[in-house]
N, C-alpha and C positions, 0 to 999 in steps of 0.2 A: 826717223827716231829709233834709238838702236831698244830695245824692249828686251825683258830678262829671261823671256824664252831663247831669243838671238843671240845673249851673251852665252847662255847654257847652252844653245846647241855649237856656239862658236867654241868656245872652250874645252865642250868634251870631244871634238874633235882634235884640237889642237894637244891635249892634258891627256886623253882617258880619263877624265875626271866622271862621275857618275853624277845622275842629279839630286843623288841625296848626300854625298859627299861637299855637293856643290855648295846645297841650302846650309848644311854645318859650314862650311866655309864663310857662308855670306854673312853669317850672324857674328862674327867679328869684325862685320865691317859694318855694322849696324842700318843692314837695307843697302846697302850699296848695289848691286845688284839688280835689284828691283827696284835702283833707278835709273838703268841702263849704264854702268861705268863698268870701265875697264880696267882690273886691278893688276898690279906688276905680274905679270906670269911666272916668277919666280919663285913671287910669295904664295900664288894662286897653288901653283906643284907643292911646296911643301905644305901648307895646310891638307889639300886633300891626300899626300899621302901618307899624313898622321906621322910627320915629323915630329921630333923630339926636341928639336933644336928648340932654341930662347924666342919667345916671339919679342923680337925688339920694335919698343915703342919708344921714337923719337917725343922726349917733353919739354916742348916750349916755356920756360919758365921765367916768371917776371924775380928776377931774383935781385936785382936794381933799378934803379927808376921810379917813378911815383907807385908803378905798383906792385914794390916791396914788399911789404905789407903783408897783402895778401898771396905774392908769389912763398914767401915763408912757411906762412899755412895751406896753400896748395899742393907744396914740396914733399909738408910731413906727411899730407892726407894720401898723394898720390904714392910715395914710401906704403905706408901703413898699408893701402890698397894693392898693392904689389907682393905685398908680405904675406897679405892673409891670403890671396888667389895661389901663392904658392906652397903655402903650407896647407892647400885643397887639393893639391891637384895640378894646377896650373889654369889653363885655358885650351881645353881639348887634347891633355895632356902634357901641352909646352908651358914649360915655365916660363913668367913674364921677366922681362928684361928693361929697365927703364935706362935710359939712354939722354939725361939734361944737357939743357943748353941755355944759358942765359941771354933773352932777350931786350935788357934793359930798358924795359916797357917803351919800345920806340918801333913804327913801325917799319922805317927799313932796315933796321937790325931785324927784325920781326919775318922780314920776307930771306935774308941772308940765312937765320940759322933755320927755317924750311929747307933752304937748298941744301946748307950742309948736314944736316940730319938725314936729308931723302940720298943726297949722291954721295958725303964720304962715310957718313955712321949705316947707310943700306938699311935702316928702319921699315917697318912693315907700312907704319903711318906713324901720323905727327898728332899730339895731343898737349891742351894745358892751357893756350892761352886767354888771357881773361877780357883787357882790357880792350873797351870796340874800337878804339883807333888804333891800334895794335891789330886785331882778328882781320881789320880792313882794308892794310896796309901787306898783310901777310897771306890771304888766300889766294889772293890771285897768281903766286908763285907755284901754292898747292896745287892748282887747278892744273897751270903751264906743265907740274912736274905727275903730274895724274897721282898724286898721293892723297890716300884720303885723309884726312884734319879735323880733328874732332876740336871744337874749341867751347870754352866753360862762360861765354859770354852770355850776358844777359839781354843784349842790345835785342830790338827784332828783325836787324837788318840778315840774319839767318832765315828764321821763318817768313820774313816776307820775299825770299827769291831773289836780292840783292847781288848777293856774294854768286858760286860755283857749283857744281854738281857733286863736286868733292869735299864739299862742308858741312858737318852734322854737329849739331847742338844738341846732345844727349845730356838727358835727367837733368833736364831745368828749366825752370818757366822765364817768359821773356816780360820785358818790363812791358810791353800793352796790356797783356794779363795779369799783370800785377797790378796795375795802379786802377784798372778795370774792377778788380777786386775788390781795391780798399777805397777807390773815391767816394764811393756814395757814403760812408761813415764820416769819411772827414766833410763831408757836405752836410749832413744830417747831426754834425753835435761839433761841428770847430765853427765852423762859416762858409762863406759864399762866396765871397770877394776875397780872392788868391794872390799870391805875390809869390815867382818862385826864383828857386836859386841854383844851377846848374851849370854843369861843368861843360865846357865848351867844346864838344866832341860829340862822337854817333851816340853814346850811350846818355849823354845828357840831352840831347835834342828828341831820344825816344820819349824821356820824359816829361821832356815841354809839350812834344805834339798830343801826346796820349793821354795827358792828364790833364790837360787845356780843353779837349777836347769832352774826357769825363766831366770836366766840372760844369763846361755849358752846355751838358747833356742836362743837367740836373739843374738847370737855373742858377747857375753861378757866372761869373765872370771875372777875367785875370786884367789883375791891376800892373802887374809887372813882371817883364821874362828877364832875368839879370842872367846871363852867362861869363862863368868864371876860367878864364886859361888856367890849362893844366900846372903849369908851373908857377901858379900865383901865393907870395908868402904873405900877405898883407890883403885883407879886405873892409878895411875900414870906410876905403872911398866908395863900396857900393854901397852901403847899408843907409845913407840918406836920400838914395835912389828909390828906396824903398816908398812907397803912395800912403800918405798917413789915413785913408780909408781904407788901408788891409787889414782883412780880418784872420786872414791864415798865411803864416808866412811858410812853404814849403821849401823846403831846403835836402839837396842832391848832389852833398861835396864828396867827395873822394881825396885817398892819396896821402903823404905827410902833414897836410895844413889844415888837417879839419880841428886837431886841438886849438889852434890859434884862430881857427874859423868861429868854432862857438864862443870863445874867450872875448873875440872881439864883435862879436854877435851882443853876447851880453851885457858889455860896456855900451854897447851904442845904445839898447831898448831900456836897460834897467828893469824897473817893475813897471813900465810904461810898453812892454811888448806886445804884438798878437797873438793869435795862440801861434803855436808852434807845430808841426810835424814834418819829422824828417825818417827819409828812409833811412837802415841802420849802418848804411857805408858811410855816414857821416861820422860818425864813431870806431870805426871798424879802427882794432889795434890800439885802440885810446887806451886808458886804463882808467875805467869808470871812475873811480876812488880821484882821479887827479886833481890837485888846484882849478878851480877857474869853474867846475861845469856845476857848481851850484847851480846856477843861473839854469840848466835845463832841468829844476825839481818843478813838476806839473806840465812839463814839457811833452809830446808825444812821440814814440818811435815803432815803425814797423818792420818786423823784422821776417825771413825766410824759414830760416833756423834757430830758436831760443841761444841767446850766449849762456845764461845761464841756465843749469843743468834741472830746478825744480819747475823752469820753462816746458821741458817735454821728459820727464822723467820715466823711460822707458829703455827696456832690456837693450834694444837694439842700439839706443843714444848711450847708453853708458857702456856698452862695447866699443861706439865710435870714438868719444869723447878720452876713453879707455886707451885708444891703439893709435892715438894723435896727440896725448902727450896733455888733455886738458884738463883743471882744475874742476873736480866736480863738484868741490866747497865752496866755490866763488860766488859771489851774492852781490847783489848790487848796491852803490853805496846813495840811490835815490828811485824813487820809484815811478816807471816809466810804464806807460801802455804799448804793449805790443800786440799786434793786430795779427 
């Protein structure tokens, strides 16, 4: 097993790199290093000797595809994120360079624009993408091309060792410790008797296993696992699937369809629903305000991030909120619990 003494002393051989040169090095690559990898030798030289040049980051971005959406607000955030490191300073002095590529939330377009961002764009590393059948379709090329990949996925197929040596899931919590977080609430004041609704992929199966699993930690049990294909525009026909002894109906849509998700959610239950709680990517890109989502007034949502601004009104949020282009007067047009 190759160990980060073994890469530093292989390296400052090879570089003249020093090992505190080195350690500044590693910290763009977040641990890399000190997981035993081996970074291009090319980018390795100019890092340590306090190049000037653009650090170019290849960015994965879902800019078509079901997750549009969120590649949108990815794009401005990771813009805005580039803006302000530059108008800092950079990153060890180099300025950052973002370098898009659209991956049309599919994953072997996913693992294609890895290769051409690593071999014709020569990116230091590849960063951006979100969706876990996408992340899982596309690492294993990062790996084959030893580029390190930073991806914004929530799935835990990261932290559980799944994926490659060359895959880092930076600033973000994975959905076991999320739903870990929020089950025992929704156990203790919705119900007991679960029924969930999830999207047919890694990221939707993390949430059947793990909240399945919270609810009959806690003396609960799952009435029903409904999984939903990613490219489903109609779900009327699952909704009588649903066990008329559920007491919480948990729901896990993503993507273009979740307006016509709740719309037809609501047509099917009326005032005859269970309670409700859905995490907030069922919504995500909606426009609160829109026809049809009456139906989730007493409904419940848990969210990462407040969408709205009196959510977490703080210096730091109205800078972000600020350099991304979002409304800070936007109010909700019903009122939901967010965890």
């Amino acid at each position: 097993m190759t160990t980060a003494r073994s890469t530093h002393d292989r390296l400052s051989r090879s570089t003249g790199t020093s090992r505190r040169a080195l350690l500044k090095t590693a910290a763009l690559g977040t641990g890399a290093l000190a997981t035993g990898i081996t970074l291009s030798p090319a980018a390795i030289g100019a890092h340590a000797a306090g190049s000037d040049k653009p650090l170019r980051i290849g960015f994965q971005v879902h800019r078509t595809g079901i997750g549009a959406t969120y590649g949108r607000w990815y794009e401005r955030t990771a813009n805005a994120a580039a803006a302000h490191i530059n108008a800092n300073g950079g990153i060890s002095g180099r300025p950052v360079k973002l370098l898009a590529e659209d991956d049309g939330t599919d994953p072997k377009r996913g693992a294609e624009v890895v290769e051409k961002l690593t071999s014709q764009a020569k990116v230091d590393f590849v960063y951006g993408p979100l969706f876990s059948h996408v992340v899982i379709g596309s690492a294993p090329r990062a790996g084959e091309l030893k580029i390190p990949y930073f991806v914004v996925s929530e799935g835990y197929h990261v932290a559980s060792g799944k994926l490659n040596r060359y895959v880092f899931q930076p600033g973000i919590t994975d959905v076991r410790a999320q739903v870990t977080a929020m089950a025992p609430w929704v156990m203790d004041n919705l119900g007991k008797r679960v029924s969930m609704i999830f999207p047919d992929y890694a990221f939707g199966y993390d949430h059947r296993d793990f909240f399945s699993a919270a609810v009959k930690a806690r003396g609960g049990s799952i009435a029903a696992l409904l999984a939903i294909p990613p490219t489903e525009s109609s779900f009327t026909k699952y909704f009588p699937r649903i066990p008329a002894d559920t007491e919480v109906l948990y729901h896990v849509m993503v993507g273009p369809g979740v307006l016509t998700f709740v719309k037809e959610m609501g047509e099917h239950f009326g005032s005859k629903r269970p309670e409700i709680f859905g995490f907030i990517d069922s919504l995500e890109g909606v426009d609160i305000g829109a026809r049809g989502l009456a139906f989730l007034e007493g409904t419940h949502l848990w969210e990462a991030m407040p969408r709205y601004a009196e959510g977490y009104d703080t210096p730091y949020a109205r800078h972000y909120r600020d350099a991304v282009g979002l409304n800070a007067d936007t109010r909700a047009a019903f009122s939901v619990t967010a965890l």
